[in-house]
Residue frames as a rotation matrix with the C-alpha (Angstrom) as fourth column:
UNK 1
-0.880 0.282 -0.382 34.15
0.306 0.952 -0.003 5.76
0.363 -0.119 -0.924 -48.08
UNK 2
0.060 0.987 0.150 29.99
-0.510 -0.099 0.854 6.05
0.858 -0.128 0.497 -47.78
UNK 3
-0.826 0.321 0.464 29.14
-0.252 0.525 -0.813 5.44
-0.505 -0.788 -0.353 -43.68
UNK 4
-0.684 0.631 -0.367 26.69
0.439 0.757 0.484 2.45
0.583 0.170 -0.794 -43.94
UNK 5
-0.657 0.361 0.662 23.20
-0.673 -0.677 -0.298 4.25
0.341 -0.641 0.688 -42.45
UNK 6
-0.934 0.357 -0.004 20.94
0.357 0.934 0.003 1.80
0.005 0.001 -1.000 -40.41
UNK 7
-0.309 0.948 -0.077 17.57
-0.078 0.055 0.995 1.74
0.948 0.314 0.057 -41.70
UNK 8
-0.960 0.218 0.176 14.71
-0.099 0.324 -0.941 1.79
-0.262 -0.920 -0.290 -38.62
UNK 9
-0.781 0.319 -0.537 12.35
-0.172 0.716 0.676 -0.78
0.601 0.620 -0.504 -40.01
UNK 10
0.256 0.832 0.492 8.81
-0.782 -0.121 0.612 -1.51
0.568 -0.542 0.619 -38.64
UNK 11
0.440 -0.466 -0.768 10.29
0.206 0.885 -0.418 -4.74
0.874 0.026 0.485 -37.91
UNK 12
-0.708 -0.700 0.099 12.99
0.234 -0.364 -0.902 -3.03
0.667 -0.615 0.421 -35.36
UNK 13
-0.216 0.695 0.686 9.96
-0.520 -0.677 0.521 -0.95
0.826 -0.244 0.508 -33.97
UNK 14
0.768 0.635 -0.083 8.27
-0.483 0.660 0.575 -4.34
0.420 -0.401 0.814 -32.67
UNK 15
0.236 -0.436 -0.868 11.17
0.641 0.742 -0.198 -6.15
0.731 -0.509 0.455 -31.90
UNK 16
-0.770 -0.627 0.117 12.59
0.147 -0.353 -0.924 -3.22
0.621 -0.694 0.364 -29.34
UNK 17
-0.185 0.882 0.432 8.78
-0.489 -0.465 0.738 -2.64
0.853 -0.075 0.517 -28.49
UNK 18
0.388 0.580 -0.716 8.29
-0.266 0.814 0.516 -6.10
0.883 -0.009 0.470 -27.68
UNK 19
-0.105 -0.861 -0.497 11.79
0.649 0.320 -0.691 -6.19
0.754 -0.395 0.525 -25.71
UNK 20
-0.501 0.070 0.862 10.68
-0.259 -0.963 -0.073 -2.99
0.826 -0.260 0.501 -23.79
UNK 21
0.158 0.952 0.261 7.79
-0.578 -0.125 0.807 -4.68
0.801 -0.279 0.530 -22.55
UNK 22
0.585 -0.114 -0.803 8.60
0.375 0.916 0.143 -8.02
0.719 -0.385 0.579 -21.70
UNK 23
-0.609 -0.786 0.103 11.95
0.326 -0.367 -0.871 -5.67
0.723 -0.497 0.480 -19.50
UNK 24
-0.533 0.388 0.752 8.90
-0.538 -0.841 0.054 -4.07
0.654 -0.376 0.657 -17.72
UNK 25
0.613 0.784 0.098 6.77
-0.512 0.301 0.804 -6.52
0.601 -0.543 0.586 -16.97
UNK 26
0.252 -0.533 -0.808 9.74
0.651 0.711 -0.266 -8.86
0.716 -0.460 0.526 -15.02
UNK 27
-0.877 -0.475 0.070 10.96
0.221 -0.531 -0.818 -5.73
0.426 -0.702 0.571 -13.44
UNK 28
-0.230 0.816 0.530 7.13
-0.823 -0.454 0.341 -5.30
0.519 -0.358 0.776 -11.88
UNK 29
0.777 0.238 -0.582 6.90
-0.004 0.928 0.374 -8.94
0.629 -0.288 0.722 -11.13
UNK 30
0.080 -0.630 -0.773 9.97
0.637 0.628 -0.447 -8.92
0.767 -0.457 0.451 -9.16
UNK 31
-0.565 0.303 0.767 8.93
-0.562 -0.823 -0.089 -4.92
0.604 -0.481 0.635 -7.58
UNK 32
0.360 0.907 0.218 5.85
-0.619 0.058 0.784 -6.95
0.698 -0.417 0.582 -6.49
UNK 33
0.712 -0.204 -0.672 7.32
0.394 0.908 0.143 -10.08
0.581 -0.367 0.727 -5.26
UNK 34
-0.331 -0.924 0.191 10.00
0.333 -0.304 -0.893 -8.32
0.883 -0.232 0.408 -3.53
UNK 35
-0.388 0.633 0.670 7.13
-0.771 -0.622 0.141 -5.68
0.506 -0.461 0.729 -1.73
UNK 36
0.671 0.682 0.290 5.18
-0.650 0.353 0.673 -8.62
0.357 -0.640 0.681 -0.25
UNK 37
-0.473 -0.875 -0.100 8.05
0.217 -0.005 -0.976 -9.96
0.854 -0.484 0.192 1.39
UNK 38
0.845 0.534 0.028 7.12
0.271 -0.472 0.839 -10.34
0.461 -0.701 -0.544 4.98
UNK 39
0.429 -0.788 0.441 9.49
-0.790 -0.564 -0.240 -8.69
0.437 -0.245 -0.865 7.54
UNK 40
-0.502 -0.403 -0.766 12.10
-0.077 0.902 -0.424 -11.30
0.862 -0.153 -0.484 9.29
UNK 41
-0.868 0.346 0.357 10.17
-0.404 -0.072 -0.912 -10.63
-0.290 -0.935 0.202 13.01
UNK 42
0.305 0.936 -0.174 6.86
-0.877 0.348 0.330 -11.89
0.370 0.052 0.928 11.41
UNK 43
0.830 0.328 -0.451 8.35
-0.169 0.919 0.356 -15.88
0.531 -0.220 0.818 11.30
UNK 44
-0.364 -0.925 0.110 11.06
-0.306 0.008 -0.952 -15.76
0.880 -0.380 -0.286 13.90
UNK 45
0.677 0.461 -0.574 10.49
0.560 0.185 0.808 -17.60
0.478 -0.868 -0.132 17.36
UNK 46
0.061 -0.678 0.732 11.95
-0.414 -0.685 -0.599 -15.04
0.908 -0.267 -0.323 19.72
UNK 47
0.594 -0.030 -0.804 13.46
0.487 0.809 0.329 -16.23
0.641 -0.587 0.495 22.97
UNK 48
0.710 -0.472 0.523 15.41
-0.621 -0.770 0.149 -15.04
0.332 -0.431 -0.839 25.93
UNK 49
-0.249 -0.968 -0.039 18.86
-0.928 0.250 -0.277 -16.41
0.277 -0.033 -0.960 26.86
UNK 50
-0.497 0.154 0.854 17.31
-0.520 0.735 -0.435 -18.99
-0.695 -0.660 -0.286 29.68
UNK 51
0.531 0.796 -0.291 14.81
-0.720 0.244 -0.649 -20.13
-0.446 0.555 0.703 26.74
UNK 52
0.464 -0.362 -0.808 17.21
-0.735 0.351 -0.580 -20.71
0.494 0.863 -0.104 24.06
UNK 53
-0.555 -0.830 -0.056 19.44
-0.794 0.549 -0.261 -23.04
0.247 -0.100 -0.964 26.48
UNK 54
0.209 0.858 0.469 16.16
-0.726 0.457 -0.513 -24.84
-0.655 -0.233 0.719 27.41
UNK 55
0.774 0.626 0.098 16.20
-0.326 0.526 -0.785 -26.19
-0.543 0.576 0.611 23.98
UNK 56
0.195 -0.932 -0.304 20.21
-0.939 -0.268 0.218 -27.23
-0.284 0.243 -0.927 23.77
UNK 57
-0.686 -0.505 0.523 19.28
-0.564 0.824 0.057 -30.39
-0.460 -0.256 -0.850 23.84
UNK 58
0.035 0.979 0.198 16.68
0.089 0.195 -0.977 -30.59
-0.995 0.052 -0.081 22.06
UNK 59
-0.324 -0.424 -0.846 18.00
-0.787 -0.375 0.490 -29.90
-0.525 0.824 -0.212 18.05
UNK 60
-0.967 0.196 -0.163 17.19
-0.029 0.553 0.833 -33.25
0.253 0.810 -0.529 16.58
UNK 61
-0.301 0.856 -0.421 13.54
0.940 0.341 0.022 -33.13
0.162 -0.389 -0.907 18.18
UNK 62
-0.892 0.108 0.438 12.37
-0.302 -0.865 -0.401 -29.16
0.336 -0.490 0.805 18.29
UNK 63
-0.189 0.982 -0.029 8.59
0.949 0.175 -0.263 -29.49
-0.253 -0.077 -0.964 19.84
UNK 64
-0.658 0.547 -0.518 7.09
-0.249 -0.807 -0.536 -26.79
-0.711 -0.224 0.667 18.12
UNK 65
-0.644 0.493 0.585 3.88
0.600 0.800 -0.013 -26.46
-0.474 0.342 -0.811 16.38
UNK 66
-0.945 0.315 -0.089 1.96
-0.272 -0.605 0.749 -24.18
0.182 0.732 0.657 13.49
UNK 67
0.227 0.919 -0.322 -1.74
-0.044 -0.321 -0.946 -22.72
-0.973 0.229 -0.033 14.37
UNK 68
-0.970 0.180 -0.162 -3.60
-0.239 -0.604 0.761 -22.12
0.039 0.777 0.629 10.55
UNK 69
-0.477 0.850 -0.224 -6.76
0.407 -0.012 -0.913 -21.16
-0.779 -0.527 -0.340 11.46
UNK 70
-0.172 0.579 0.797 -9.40
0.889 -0.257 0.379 -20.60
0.425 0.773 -0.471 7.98
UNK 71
0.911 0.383 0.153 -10.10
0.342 -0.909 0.238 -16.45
0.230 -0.164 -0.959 9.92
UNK 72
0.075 -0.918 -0.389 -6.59
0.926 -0.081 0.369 -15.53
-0.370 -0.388 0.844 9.78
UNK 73
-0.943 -0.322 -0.088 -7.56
0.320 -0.947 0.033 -11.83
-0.094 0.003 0.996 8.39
UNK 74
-0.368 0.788 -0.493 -10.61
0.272 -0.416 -0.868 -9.18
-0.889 -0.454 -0.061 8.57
UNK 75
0.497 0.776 0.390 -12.92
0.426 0.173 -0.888 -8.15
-0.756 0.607 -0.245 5.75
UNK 76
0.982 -0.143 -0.123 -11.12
-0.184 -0.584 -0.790 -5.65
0.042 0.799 -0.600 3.90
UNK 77
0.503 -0.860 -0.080 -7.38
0.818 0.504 -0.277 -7.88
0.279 0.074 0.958 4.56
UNK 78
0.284 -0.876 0.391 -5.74
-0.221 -0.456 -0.862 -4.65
0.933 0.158 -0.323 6.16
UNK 79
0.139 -0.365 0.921 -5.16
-0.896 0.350 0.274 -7.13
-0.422 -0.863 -0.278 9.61
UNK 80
0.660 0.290 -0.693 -3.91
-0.286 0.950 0.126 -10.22
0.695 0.115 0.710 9.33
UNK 81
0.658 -0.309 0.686 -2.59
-0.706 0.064 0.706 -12.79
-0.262 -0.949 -0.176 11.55
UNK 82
0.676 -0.260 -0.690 0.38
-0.648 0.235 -0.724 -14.64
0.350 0.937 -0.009 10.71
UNK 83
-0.071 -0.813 -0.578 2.62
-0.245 0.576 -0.780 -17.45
0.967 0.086 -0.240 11.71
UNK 84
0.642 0.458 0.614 0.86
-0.712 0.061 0.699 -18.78
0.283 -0.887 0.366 14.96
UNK 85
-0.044 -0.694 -0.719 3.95
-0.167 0.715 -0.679 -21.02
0.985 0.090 -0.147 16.75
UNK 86
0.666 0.676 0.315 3.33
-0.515 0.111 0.850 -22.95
0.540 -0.729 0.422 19.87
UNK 87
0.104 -0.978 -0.183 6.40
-0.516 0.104 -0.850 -23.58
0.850 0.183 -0.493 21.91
UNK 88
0.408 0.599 -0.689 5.42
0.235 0.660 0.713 -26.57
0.882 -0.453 0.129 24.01
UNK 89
-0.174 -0.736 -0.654 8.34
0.883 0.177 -0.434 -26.92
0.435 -0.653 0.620 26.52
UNK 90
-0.810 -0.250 -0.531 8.08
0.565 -0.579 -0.588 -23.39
-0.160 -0.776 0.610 28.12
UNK 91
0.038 0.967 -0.252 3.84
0.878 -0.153 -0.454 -23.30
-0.477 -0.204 -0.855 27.37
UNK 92
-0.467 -0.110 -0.877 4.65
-0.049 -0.987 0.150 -19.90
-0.883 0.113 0.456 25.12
UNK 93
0.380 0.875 0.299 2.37
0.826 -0.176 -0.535 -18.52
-0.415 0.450 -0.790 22.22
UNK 94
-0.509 -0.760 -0.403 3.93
0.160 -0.544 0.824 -16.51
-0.846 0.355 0.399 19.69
UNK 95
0.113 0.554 0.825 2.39
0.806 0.435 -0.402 -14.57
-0.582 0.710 -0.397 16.62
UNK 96
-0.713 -0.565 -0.416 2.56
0.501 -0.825 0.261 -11.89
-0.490 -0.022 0.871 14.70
UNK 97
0.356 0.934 -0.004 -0.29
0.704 -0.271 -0.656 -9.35
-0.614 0.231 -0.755 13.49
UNK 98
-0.630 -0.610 0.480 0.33
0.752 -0.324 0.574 -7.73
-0.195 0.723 0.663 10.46
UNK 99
0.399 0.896 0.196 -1.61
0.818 -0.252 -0.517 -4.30
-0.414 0.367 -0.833 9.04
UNK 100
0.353 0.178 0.919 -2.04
0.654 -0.749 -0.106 -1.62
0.669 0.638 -0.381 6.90
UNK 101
-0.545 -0.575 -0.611 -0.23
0.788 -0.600 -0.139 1.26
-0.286 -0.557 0.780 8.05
UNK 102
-0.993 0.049 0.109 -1.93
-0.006 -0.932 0.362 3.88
0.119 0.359 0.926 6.04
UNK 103
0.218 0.965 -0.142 -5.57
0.330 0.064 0.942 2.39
0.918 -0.252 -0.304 7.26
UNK 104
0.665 0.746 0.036 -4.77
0.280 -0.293 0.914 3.27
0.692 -0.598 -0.404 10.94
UNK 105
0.180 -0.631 -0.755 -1.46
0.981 0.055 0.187 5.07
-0.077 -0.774 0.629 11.73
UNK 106
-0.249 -0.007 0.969 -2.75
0.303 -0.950 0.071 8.43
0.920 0.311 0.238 10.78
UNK 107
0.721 0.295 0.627 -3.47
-0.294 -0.689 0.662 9.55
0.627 -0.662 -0.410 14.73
UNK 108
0.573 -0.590 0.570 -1.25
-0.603 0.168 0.780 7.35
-0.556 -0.790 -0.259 16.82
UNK 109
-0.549 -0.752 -0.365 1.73
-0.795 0.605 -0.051 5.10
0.259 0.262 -0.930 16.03
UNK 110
-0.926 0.375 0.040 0.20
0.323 0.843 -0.431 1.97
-0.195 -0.386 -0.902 18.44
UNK 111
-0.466 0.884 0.042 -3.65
-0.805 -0.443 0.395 2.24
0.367 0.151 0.918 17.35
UNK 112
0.864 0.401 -0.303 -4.03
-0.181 0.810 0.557 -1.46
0.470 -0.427 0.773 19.31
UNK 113
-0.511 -0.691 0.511 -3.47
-0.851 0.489 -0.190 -3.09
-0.119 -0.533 -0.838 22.08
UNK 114
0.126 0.169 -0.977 -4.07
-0.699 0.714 0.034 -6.62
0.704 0.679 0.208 22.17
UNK 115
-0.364 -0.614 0.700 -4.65
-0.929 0.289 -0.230 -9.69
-0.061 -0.735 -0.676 24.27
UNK 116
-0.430 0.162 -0.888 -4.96
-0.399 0.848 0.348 -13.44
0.810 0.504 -0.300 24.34
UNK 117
-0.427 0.491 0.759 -7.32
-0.900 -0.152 -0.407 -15.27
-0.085 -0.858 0.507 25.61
UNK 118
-0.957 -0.006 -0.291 -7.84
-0.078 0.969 0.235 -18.83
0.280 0.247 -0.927 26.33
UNK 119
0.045 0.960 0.275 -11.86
-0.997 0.028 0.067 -20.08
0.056 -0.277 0.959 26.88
UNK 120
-0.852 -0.191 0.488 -12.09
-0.366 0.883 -0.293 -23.87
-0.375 -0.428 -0.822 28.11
UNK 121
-0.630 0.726 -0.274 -14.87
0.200 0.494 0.846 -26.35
0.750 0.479 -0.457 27.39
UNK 122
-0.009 0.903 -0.429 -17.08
0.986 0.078 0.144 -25.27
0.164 -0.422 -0.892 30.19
UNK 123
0.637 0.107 0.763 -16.46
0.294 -0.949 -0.113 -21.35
0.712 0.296 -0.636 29.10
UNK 124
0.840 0.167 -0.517 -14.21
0.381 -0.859 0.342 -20.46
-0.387 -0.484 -0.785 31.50
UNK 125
0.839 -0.371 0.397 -11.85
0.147 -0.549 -0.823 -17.47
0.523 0.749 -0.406 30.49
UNK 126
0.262 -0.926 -0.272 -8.00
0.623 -0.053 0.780 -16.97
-0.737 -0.374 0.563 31.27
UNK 127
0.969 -0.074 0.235 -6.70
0.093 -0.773 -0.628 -13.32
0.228 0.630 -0.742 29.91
UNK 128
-0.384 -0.904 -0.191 -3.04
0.872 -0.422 0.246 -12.36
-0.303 -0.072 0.950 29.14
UNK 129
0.821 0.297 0.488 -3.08
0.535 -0.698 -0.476 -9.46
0.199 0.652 -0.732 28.36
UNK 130
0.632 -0.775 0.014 0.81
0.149 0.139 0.979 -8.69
-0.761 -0.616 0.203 29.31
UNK 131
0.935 -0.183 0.305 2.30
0.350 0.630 -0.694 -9.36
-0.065 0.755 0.652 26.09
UNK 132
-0.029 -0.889 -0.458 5.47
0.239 -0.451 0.860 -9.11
-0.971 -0.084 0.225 24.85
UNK 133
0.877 0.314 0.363 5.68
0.452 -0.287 -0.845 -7.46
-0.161 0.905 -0.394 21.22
UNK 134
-0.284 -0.935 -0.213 8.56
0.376 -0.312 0.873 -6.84
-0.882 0.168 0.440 19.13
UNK 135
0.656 0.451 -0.605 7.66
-0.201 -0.669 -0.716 -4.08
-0.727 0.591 -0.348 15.91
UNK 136
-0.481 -0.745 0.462 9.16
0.392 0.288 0.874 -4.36
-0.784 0.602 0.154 12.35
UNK 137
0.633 0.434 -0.642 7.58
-0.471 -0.442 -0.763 -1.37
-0.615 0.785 -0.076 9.31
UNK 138
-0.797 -0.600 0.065 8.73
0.175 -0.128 0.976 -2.50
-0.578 0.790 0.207 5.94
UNK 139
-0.683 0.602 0.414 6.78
0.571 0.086 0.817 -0.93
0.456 0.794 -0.402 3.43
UNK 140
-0.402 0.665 0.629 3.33
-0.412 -0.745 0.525 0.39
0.818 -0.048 0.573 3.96
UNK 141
0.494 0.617 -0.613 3.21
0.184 0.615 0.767 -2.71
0.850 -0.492 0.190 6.83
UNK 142
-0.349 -0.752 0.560 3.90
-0.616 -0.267 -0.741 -2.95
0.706 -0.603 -0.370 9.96
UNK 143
0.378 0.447 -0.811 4.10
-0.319 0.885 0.340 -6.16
0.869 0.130 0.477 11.88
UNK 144
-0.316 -0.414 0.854 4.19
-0.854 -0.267 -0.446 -6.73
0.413 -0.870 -0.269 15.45
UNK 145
-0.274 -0.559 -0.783 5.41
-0.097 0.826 -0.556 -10.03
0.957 -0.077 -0.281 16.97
UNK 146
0.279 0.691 0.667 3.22
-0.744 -0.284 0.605 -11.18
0.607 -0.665 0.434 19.80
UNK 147
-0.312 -0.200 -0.929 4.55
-0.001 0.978 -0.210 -13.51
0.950 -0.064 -0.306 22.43
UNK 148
0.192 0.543 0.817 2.78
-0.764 -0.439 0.472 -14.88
0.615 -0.715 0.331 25.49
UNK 149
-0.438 -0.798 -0.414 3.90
-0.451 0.594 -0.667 -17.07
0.778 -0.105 -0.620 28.10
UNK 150
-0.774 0.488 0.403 1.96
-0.492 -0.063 -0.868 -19.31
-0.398 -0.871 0.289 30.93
UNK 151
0.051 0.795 -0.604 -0.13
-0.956 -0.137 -0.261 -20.16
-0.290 0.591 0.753 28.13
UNK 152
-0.550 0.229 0.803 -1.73
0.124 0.973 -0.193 -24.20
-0.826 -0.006 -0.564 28.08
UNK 153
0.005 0.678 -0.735 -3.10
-0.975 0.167 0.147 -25.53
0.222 0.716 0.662 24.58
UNK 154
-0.393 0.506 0.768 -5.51
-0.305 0.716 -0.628 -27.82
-0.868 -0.481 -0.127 24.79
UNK 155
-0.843 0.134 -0.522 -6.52
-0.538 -0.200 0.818 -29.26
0.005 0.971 0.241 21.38
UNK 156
-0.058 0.714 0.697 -8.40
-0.872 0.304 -0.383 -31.98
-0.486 -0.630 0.606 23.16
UNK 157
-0.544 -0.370 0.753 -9.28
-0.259 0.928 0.269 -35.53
-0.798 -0.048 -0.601 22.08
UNK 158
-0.395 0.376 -0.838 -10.49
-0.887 0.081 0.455 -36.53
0.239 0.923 0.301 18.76
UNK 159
-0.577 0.399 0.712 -12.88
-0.026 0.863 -0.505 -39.59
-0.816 -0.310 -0.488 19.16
UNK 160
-0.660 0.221 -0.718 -14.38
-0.719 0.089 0.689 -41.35
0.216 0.971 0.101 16.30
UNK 161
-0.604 0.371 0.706 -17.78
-0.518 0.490 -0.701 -43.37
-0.606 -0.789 -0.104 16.57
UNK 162
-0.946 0.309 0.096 -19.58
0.247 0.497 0.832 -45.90
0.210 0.811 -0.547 14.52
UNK 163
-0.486 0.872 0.058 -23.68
-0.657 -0.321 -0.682 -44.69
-0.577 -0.370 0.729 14.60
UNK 164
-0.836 0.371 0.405 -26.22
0.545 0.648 0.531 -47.23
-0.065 0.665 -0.744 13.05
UNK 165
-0.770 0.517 -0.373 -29.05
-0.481 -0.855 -0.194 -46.16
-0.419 0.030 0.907 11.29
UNK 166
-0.898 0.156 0.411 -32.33
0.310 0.888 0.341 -47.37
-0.312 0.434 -0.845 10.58
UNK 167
-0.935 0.339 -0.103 -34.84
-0.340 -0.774 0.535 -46.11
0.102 0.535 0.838 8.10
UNK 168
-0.437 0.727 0.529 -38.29
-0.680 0.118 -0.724 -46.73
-0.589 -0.676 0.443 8.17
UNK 169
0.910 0.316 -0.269 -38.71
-0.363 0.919 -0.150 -49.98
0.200 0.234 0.951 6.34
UNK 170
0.896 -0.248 0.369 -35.95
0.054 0.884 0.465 -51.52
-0.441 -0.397 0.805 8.51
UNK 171
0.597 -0.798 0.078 -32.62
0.387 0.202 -0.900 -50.84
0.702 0.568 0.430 6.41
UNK 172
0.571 -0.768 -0.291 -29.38
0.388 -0.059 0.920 -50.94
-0.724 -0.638 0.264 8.81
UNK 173
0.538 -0.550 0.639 -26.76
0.396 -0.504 -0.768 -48.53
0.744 0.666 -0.054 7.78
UNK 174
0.403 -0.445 -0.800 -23.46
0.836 -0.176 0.519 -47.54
-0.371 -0.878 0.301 9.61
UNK 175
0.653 -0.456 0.605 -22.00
0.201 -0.665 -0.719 -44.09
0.730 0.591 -0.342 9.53
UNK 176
0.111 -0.939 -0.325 -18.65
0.962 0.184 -0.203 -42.72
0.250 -0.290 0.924 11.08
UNK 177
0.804 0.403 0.437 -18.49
0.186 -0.869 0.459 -39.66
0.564 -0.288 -0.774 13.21
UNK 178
-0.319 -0.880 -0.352 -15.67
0.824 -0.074 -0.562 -38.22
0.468 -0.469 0.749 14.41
UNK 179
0.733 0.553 0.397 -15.96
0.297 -0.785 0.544 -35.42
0.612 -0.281 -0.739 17.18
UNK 180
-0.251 -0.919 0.303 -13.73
0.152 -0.346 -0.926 -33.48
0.956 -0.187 0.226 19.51
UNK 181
0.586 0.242 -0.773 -14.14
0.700 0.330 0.634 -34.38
0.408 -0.912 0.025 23.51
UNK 182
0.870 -0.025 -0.492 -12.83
0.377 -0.607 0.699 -31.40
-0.316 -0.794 -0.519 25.44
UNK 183
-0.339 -0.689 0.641 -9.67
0.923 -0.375 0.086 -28.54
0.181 0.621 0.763 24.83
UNK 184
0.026 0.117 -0.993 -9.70
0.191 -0.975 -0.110 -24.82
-0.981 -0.187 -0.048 24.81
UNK 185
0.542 -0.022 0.840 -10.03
0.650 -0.622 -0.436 -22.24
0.532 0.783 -0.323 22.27
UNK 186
-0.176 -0.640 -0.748 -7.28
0.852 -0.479 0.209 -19.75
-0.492 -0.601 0.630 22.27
UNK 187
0.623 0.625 0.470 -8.21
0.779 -0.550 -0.301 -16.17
0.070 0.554 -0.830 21.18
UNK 188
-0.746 -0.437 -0.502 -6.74
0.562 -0.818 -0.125 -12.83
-0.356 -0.375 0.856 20.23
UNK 189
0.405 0.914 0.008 -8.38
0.912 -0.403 -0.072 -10.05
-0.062 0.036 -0.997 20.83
UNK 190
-0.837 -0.541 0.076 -7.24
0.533 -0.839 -0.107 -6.49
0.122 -0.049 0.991 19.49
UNK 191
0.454 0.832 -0.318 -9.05
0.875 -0.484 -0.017 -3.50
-0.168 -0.271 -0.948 20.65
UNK 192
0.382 -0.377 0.844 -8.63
0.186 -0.863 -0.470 0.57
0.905 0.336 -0.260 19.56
UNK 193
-0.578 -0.747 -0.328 -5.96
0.692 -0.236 -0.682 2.08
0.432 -0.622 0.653 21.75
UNK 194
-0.867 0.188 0.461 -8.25
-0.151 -0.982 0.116 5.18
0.475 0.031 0.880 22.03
UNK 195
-0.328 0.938 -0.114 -11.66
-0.389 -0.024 0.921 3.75
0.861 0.347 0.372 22.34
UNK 196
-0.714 -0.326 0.620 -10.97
-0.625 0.697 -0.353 0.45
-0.316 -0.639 -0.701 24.20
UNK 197
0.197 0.680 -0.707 -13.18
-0.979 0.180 -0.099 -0.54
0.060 0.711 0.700 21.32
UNK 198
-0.256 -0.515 0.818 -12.76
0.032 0.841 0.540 -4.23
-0.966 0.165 -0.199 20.75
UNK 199
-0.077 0.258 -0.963 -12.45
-0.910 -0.412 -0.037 -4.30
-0.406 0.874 0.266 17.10
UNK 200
0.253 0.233 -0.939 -11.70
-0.688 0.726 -0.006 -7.97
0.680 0.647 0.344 16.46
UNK 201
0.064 -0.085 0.994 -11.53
-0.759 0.642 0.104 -11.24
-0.648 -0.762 -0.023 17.97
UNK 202
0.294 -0.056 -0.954 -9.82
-0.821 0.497 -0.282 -14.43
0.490 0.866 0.100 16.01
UNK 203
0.832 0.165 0.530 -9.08
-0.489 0.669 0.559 -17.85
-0.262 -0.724 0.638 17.05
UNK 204
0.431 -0.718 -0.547 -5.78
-0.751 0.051 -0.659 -18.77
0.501 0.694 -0.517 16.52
UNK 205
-0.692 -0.663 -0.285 -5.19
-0.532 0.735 -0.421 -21.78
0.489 -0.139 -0.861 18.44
UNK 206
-0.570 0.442 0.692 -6.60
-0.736 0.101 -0.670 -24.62
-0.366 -0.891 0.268 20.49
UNK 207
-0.156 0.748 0.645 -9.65
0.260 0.661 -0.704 -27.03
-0.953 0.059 -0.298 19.82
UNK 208
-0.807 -0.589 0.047 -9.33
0.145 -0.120 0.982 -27.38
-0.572 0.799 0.182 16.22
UNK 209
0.222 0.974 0.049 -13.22
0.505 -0.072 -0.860 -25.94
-0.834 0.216 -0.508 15.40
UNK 210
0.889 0.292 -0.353 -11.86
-0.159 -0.526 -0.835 -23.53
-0.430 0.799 -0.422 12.77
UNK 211
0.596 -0.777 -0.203 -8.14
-0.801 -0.558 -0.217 -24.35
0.055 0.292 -0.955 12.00
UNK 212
0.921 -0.133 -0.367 -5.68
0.059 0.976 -0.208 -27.10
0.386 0.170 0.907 11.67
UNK 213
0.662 -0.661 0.354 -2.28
-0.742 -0.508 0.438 -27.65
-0.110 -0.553 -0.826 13.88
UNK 214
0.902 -0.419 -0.108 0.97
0.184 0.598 -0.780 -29.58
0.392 0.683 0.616 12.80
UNK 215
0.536 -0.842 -0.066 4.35
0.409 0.190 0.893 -30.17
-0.739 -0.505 0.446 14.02
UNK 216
0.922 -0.379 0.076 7.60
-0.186 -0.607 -0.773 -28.12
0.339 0.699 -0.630 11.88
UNK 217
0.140 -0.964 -0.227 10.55
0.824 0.240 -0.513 -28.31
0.549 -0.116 0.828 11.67
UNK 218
-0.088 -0.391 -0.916 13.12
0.575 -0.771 0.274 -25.17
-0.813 -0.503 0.293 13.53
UNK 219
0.806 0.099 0.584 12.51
0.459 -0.728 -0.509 -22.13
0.375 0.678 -0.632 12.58
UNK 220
0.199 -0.597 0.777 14.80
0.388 -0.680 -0.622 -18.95
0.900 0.425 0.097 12.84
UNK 221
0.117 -0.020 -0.993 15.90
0.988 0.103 0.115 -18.76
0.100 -0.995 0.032 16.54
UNK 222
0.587 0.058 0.808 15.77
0.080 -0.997 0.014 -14.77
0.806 0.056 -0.590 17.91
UNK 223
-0.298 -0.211 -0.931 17.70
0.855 0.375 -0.359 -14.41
0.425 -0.903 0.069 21.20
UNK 224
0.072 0.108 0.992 16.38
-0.021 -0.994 0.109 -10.93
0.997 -0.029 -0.069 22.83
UNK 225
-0.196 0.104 -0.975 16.91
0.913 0.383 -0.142 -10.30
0.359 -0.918 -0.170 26.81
């Protein structure tokens, strides 16, 4: 009996070619999508024991609330700030700063330290600079979970006014202004570890001049004592 030999047609060529690719590109699309993954400590509200029981009663009502502020990373994106959560009931401030490892952990592990700073409507300034900070590397990031306590947002009062206008031959026209009547601005401020450089300075909460703030649902509870 003659074994049957299979022919390898141009046909075949393209179809296994085609199959090759298409295997490659999904398995890069999910490589990426996997890689930017953020660690779990970026969107976790972390709490100590006395915290969490604070809020036992609280489950069908959490009060918390999501900073997203339009300067939430520096020029070349290897800082960013991420997940800004405002945990009314015990006045705490929670965030996490995310960067490039291979831009600035080639002398020191900690190349920043970092504090927050609140600035009222008649400038004055209230510094934490205390922090707690809980670390997490995946990848080439490494993302470090900022939480401050003690800490009053003020978003202040939104007021909305009718203004009439009148042009010079006498036409009446009404326009609507809306403006923000007192509140704070909450800043962080990271600075080189080495230098005491201040390197940046972002607004991530507070009087809503650059950024917009919103109630959420519960997030991922941490317990850490």
């Amino acid at each position: 009996m003659e074994e049957k030999t299979r022919k390898i047609t141009g046909w075949k060529i393209i179809k296994w070619t085609f199959l090759g690719i298409s295997i490659l590109v999904y398995l890069l699309a999910f490589t990426r999508i996997f890689v930017s993954c953020d660690a779990e400590v970026s969107d976790d509200i972390i709490l100590t024991s006395a915290e969490k029981k604070a809020f036992d009663d609280l489950d069908s009502d959490y009060p918390l609330y999501n900073y997203q502020p339009t300067s939430w990373t520096n020029d070349d994106g290897s800082i960013q700030i991420k997940n800004i959560y405002y945990v009314e009931p015990i006045s705490e401030l929670q965030l996490t700063v995310r960067y490039r490892i291979s831009y600035y952990d080639k002398t020191s592990t900690k190349p920043f330290y970092y504090q927050i700073r609140t600035v009222d409507e008649n400038e004055n300034e209230r510094i934490y600079s205390d922090l707690e900070s809980h670390t997490e590397t995946r990848f080439d990031y490494k993302y470090i979970r900022l939480c401050a306590d003690d800490i009053v947002i003020d978003d202040g009062e939104k007021v909305t006014n009718r203004v009439q206008r009148i042009d010079e031959e006498g036409n009446v026209t009404y326009e609507t202004k809306s403006e923000i009547i007192g509140g704070n601005k909450v800043y962080l401020d990271i600075y080189d570890s080495e230098t005491d450089e201040l390197l940046y300075s972002f607004v991530v909460a507070g009087r809503p001049l650059n950024g917009v703030r919103t109630r959420r649902a519960k997030c991922d509870t941490r317990v850490i004592d």
